[in-house]
C-alpha positions, 0 to 999 in steps of 0.5 A: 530543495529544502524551505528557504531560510527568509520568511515568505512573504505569503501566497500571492494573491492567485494561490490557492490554500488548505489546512493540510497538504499531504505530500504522497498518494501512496497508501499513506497519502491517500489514507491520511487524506481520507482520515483528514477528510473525515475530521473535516478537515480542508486538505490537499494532495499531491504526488505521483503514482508510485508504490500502491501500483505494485501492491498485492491487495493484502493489508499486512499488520504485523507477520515476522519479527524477530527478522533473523529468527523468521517467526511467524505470529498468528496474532499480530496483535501480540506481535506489535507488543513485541516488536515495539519492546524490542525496537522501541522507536519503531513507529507502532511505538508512537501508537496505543492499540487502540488507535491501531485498531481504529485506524484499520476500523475506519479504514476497512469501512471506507473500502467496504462503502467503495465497494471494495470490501476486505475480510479479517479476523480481529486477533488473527492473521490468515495464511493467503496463497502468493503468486509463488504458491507460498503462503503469507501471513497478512491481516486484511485480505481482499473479499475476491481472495478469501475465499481461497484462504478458506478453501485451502482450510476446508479443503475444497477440491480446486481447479488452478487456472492460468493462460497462455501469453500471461507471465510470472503465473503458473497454475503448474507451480501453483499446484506443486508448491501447495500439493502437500497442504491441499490434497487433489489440486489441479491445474490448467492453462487455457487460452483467454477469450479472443486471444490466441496463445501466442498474445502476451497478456496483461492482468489490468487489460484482461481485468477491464476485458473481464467487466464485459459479460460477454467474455466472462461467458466466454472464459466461463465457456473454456473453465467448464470441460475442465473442473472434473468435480472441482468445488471452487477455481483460483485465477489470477487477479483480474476479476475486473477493476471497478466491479469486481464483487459483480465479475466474481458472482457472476464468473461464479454462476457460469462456471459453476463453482465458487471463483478466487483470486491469487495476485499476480507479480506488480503492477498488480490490479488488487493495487490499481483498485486501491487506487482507484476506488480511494481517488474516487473518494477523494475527488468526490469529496471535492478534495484537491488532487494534484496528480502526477506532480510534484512539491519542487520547493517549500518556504515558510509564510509568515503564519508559521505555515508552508507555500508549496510549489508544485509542479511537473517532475520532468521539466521542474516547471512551477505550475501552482502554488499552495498555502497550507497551514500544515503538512503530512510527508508521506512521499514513501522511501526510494521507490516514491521518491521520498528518500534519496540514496546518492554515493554516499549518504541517504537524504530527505530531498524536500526539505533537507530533514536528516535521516536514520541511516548506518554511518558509512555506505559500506553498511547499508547492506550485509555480505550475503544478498540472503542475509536472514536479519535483512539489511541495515539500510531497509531501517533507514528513514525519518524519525519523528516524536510522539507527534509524528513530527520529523526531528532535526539533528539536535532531536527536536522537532524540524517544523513545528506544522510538519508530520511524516507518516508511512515507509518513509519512516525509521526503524522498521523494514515492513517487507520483511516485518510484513507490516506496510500497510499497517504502518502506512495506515496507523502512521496516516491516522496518528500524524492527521490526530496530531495535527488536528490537536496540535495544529487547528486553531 
């Protein structure tokens, strides 16, 4: 529902407020959250699970562009220089470098002090190894993966593991998509400690199984007779949830060989750990977080700012009502519920702003599935000023406090682009600096 058109006459007197509520607790969401929290600034959260769920683990920056032409940047620094010359309102163009680079800085630094620590290179994208056994240009790479990237560099001798009753990941394939870039792979399927062959298995039940000593003694146990000299031994992601830096030294020290992750398909536990650990933060900074709900309807106040009404997606039920000088929408794309593609056009549910889309539905996507230039409604979203404000359909700001950050924006196709959580991260960090400027007394 869009905000009502009357003025609201204010948060009645068991409303709760903040400065700033961030809609979403996708990688936007939570990291704009966390960026406010940083400046001290009061804020509060709502949202669903979503998208983060599904993540792989890698924080993409910047990979492909042009998309048709399929280039591949090393730096993807230099990349972001091209991309935002021939796409100019792309929203790395609302963003000098150095705010990209402090963004991802602080953002790194807040996993590190989580205890979940990634690795980069700070001009360079690595090549890390994908479910499918393709290699992907990322940035960010989770400490339990790199050392797989590395290995493939140096050409460590190296075992892939799979096991009986897990899908969607085989050392088999594995081994025969890398076999010509790492010479004396080898693969094996095992079964997992106390469960027979004929189990199906689940990455995030055998990730919590893995924080138990006793059944990494016992994986330990099946990997051994198998290494014939391997150096170092790949398995998919589940070097448990909480502890994983513990699981991985200690997997390691019984086996008697460096370990690794590869992602496994989603829902993916690197991106469960994500959202666990940036929760945790959240929570234990005293942050407010109305999980697993939603914004149902936005007025104004009389103060210029917002009065959310939150509650359960299912029953539409009001629960809690939120005053809040100012908001960051960062509700993602379709996935998260942030657009909405009815029979005829794409539209901002919440509150009602116009989005960028090809003029008629026939558009929205090329006649070959394949299409190497990608579809036209993959660069739908949101467009916004340098502010990160979304604009109306006269191109000026819709709500002077709103913001937007994250896939819900336009003109850009980060899966193909290979820079979602670039955008999520350097978007949540220019929309919090902007409200902080624009918005605080």
């Amino acid at each position: 529902m869009k905000p009502a058109e009357q003025s609201h006459p204010g948060p009645k007197a068991d409303a709760s407020s903040c400065e700033l509520a961030v809609i979403g607790t996708g990688l936007a969401g939570l990291a704009a959250t966390l960026f406010a929290s940083e400046k001290g600034i009061y804020t509060a959260q709502i949202g669903v699970n979503a998208g983060i769920i599904h993540a792989s683990g890698f924080l993409d920056l910047m990979g492909v562009h042009p998309i048709a032409d399929g280039r591949v940047w090393e730096n993807p620094w230099e990349a972001i220089d091209a991309v935002t010359t021939d796409i100019p309102d792309h929203p790395y163009a609302r963003l000098p470098q150095a705010d990209i680079r402090q963004a991802f800085d602080i953002f790194m630094n807040l996993m590190k002090a989580a205890g979940l620590p990634y690795r980069y290179q700070p001009d360079a994208n690595s090549r890390v190894i994908t479910t499918l056994g393709t290699l992907k240009p990322t940035y960010g790479v989770p400490e339990s993966m790199y050392k797989g990237t590395e290995a493939l560099k140096t050409q460590k001798k190296c075992l892939m593991v799979d096991f009986w009753g897990l899908k969607g990941f085989s050392a088999v394939q594995l081994e025969e998509m890398l076999r010509d870039r790492w010479p004396g792979l080898q693969s094996v399927r095992i079964a997992f400690p106390e469960v027979g062959p004929s189990v199906d298995l689940y990455p995030e039940k055998m990730a919590r199984a893995l924080e138990l000593r006793t059944h990494r003694e016992d994986l330990a146990r099946e990997i051994r007779p198998h290494l014939n000299g391997a150096e170092i031994v790949g398995m998919p992601a589940i070097f448990g949830i909480y502890h994983t830096r513990e699981v991985m030294a200690d997997l390691a020290a019984l086996i008697g060989a460096d370990v690794f992750e590869i992602p496994t398909i989603p829902p993916a536990v690197p991106g469960l750990r994500i959202k666990e650990m940036m929760e945790a933060q959240i929570q234990s900074k005293g942050i407010p977080l109305f999980a697993q709900k939603r914004v149902l309807q936005v007025n104004h106040d009389n103060d210029g700012g917002f009065v959310l009404d939150i509650g359960e997606p299912a029953t539409q039920s009001i629960s809690h009502r939120l005053h809040a000088q100012g908001v960051i929408l960062a509700g993602g794309r379709f996935l998260g519920g942030g657009l909405y593609a009815g029979r005829k056009k794409i539209v901002e549910p919440l509150f009602g702003l116009p989005v960028f889309q090809p003029p008629e539905r026939t558009q929205w996507h090329c006649s070959q599935v394949f299409d190497p230039r990608g579809h036209p409604v993959n660069m739908a979203g949101i467009e916004i000023d340098d502010a990160f404000r979304p604009l109306d359909d006269s191109g000026k700001p819709a709500w002077k406090n709103l913001y937007a950050a994250g896939a819900i924006l336009a003109h850009q196709d980060w899966m193909r682009m290979k820079c979602g959580a670039g955008i999520s991260i350097a978007t949540a960090y220019g929309a919090v600096n902007a409200f902080a400027m624009n918005a605080r007394p």
